[in-house]
N, C-alpha and C positions, 0 to 999 in steps of 0.2 A: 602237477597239482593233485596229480590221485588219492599221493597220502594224506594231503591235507584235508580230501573230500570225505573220505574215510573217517579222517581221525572229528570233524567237526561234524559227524552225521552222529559220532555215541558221545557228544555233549546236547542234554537234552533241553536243558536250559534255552536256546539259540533256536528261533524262527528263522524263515523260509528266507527275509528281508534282513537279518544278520548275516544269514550264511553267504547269500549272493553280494554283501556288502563287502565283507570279511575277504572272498577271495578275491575277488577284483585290489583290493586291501595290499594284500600279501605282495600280489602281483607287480602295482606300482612299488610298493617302495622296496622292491629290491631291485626294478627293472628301469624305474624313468630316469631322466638324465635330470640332475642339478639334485636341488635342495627338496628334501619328502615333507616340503607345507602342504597344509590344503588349499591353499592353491595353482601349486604348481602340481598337485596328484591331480587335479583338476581337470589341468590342463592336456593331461596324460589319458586316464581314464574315464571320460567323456560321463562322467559325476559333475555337480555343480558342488564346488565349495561349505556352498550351507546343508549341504548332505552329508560330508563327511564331518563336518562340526556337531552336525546333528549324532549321529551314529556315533562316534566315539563319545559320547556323553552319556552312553549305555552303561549299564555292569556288563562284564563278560566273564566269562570262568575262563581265565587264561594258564592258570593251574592245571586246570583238567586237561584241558589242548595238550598244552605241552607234555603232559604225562602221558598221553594217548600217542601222540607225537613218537616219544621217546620208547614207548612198550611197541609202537610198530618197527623200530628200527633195533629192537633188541635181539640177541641170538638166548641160546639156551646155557649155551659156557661164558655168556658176557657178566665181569665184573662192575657194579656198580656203586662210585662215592658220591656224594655229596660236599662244594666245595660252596663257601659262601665270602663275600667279598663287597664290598661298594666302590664307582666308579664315579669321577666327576663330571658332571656337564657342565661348560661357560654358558653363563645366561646372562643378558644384559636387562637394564632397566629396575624397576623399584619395586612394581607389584604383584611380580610373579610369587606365586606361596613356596614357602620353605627357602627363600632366599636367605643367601648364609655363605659365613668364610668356608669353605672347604676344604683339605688336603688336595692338593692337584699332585698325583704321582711326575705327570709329565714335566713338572714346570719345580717340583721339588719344592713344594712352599702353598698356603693357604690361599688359596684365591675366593673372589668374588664368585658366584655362583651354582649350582643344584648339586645333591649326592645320591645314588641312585644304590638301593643295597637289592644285590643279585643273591641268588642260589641258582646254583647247576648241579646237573647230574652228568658225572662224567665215565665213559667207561675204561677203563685198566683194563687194554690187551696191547697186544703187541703195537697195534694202529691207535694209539687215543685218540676220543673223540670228547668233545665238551656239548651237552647244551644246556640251555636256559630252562629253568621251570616257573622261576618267578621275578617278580621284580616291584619294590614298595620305596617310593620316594621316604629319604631321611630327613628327619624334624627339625626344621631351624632350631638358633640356641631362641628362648623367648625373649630374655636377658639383653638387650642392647649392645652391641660391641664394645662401647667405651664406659658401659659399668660391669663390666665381667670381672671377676675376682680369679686368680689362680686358683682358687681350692674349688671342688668341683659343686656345679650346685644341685639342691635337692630336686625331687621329679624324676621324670624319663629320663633316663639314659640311653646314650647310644649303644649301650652293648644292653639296657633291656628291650631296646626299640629292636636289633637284631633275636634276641629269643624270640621275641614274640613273633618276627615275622619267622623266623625256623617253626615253631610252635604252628602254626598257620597252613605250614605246607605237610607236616609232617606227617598226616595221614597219607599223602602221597608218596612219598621216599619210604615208609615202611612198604607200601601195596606198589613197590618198585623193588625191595627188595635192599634199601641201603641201609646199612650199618656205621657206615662211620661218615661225621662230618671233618673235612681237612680246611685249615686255615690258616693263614699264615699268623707272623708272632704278635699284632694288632690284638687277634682275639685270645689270646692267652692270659687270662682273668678269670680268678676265681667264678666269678659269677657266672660268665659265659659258660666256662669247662663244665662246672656242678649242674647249670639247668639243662645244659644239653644231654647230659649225662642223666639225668633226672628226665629226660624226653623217652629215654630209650637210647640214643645213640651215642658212639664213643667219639673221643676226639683224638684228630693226628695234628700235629703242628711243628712249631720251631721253637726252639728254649734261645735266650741270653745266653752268652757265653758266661756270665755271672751269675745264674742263677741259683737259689739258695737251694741245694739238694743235701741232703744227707742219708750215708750208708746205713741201711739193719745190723744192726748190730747182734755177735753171733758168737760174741765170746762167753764164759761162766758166768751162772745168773746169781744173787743174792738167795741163801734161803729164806731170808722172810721180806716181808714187804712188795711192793708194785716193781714186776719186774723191768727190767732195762731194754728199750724198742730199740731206741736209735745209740748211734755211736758219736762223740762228741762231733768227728771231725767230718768236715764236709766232702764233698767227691770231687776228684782230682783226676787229673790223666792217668793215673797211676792204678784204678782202678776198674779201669778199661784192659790192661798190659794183659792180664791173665784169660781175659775174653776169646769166645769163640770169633776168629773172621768169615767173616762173608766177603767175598767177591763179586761185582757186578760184572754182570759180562762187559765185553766190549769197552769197558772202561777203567781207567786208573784211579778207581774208589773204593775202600774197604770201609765195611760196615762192625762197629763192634758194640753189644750193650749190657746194660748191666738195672737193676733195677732199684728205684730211690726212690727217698719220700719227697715231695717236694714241698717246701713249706710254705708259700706263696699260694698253692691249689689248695693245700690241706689232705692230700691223698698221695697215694701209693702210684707211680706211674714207670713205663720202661722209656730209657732212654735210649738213644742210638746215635753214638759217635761216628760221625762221616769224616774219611779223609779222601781227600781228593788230591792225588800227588803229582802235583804241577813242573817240576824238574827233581835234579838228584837232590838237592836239600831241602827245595822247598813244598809245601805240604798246607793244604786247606781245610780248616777243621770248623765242623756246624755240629751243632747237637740238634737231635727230633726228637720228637716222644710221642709217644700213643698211651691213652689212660686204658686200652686192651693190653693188662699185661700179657695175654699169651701168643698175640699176632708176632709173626716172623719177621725179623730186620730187614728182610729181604721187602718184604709185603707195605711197612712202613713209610720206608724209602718210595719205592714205587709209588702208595698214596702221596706223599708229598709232591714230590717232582710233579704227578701227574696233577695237581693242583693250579697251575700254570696255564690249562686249557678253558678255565675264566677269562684268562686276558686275553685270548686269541677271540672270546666270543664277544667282548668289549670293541677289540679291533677291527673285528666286521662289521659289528654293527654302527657304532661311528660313521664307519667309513664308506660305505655301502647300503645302510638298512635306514637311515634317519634320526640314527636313537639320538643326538644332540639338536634337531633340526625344529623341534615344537615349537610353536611361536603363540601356543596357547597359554593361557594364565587360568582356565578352569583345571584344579586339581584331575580332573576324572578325564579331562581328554590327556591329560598328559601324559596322568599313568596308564592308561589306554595306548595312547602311542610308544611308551614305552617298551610294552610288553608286545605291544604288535612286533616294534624290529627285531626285538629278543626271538619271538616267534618265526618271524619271517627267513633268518638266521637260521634257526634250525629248520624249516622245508627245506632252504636250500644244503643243507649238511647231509639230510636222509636221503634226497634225493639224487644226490652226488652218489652216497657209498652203496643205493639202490643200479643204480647206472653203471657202477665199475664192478655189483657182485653180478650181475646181467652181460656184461661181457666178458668178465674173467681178465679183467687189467688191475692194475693199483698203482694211482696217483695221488699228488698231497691234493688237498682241499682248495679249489681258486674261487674265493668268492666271486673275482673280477669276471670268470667263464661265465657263472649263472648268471652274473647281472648283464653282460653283452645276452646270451640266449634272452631274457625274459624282454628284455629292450625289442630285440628284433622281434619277437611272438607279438609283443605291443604294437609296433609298423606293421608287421602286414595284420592282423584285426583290423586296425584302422583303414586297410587299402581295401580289403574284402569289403567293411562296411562301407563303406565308401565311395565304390565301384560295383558294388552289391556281386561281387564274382559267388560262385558258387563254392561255400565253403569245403563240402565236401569233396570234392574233386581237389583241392590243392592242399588241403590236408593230409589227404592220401597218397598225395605222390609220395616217390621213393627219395626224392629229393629236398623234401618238407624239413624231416628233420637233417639232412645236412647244413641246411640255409640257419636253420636255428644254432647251429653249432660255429655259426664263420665268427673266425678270430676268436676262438677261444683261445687258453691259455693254458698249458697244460705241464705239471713238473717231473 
């Protein structure tokens, strides 16, 4: 817990009674056993119930944290994107706020229940890593389910409700160092591309295979009148053929691009034809793009893919950290517990790749290790207090942290 002691000593915001809140916080819900309510953290961290309801009805700068978070676990040659995404929570009952149909990826179809939109910052090296920097529940429609209209309605939207939460963090992702937001083809909308791009930052994503592209045109121009931009016809495989390849190491994908206008954004953007050659004839083809026309095919790729390590930090925290487990209906504890798991997620991520650069090993990532370690640190606390043994004598054995380490899990 050093990093985190560190990283929540240069948020100045946070008294003496957050901070001592906050890690004990951390603690539980990565470490108790069952479900991360308050009362079962409770029950764990010898807190009463109406103390942790109390405490997460705070503001807290969990932006900041995380950003602090992430610049201690930064090296000096580490690449840093920006990927943004929402995730679904099932939530029961009628009077929880922002209740609403939502896209459920798992279940392939709109369910009942919460949407949670993330941003991470992920690093592109050899080992990717993802973490959390934010996290802002998404707006019920207001509109009633059974008088909704197919056409969309005016107000908030969800792709301006997402600007704005980018907008919100972005003074951190620059004083991080990121340049490009990646997302998958959801946020491929003029609107979204143009504000982010309007932020300062580029965008990487994924195009339709139909997408309306059209080539510059480069033949003899008229001598009088507005000359000729584009060329009638639209882009075709055929305009890939002449391309430079790139080859990915290690795997059977070649990269080739070319660069279009796209009529849908309204701008100039590079494309990048992937194939991925799955036997002798058969052959899997994706377009990308990046509104940087000068970034490398190679580098594109690479953003995309590593885009992915969103849903790794979804999957821990689910599963592991509480993030579906709130059983509050106060707006502020929730996004409070939100951003706790998100956060807690990432202690255990630095503190893992702190541990493996300290020995000179390299394993994947086991949420399940850290959450056995922090379970057992929990037991014996309670045995010390308890028995009132002398903490520092069993601290210090040589055996201390082995005990912390049984039945870990290691790949």
């Amino acid at each position: 817990m050093t990093i985190l002691k560190q990283a929540l000593s240069k948020i100045n915001s946070i008294h003496k009674k957050q901070y001592d809140f906050f890690l004990l916080l951390i603690q539980g819900l990565i470490g108790i056993a069952g479900k991360r309510t308050f009362r079962n953290l409770a029950r764990y961290m010898e807190i009463t119930e109406h103390t942790f309801a109390r405490q997460m009805a705070k503001a807290f700068d969990f932006t900041g944290l995380n950003s602090e978070l992430i610049k201690a676990s930064k090296n000096n040659n580490d690449v840093l994107i920006a990927a943004q995404d929402a995730t679904f929570v099932s939530k029961s009952g009628k009077k929880t706020p922002e209740l609403d149909f939502f896209w459920n990826g798992s279940a392939s179809r709109p369910e009942k229940g919460l949407e949670v939109d993330v941003i991470a910052v992920i690093k592109v090296n050899d080992k990717k890593e993802g973490y959390a920097l934010s996290a802002e529940q998404s707006p019920a429609n207001p509109i009633p389910k059974a008088e909704r209209k197919k056409k969309p309605e005016t107000g908030l939207s969800k792709i301006d409700f997402c600007l704005k939460h980018v907008k919100k963090v972005l003074a951190k992702l620059i004083e991080l160092g990121v340049k490009y937001m990646v997302v998958d083809a959801y946020f491929v909308k003029t609107k979204y591309v143009n504000g982010v791009i309007t932020l300062g930052l580029h965008v990487v994503s994924k195009l339709r295979k139909d997408a309306r592209l059209q080539r510059f045109y480069v033949g003899p121009q008229k001598a009088r009148g507005r000359k000729r931009k584009y060329d009638n016809g639209k882009i075709t495989m055929k305009d890939f053929e002449n391309g430079t390849v790139t080859k990915v190491a290690g795997e059977d994908i070649e990269l080739t691009s070319c660069i279009a206008y796209s009529i849908s954004l309204k701008r100039s953007i590079k494309i990048i034809l992937v194939r991925k050659f799955l036997g002798t004839e058969k052959c899997g083809e994706v377009f990308l793009f990046s509104t940087d026309l000068e970034l490398n095919d190679l580098q594109i790729y690479e953003f995309y893919v590593s885009r992915f390590q969103i849903e790794f930090i979804f999957r821990d925290a689910k599963g592991f950290a509480g993030f579906s487990d709130c059983q509050s209906r106060n707006p502020q504890r929730m996004h409070y517990h939100f951003n706790a798991s998100l956060t807690a997620i990432n202690v255990a991520r630095i503190q893992d790749a702190k541990q493996q650069e300290r020995k000179g090993v390299q394993h994947s990532f086991s949420m399940t290790s850290w959450s056995r370690q922090y379970y057992v640190e929990i037991v014996i606390n309670r045995f010390i207090s308890m028995f009132e043994f002398d903490q520092t004598s069993i601290k210090l054995h040589p055996n201390y942290h082995k005990l912390l380490s049984f039945a870990n899990v290691y790949h």
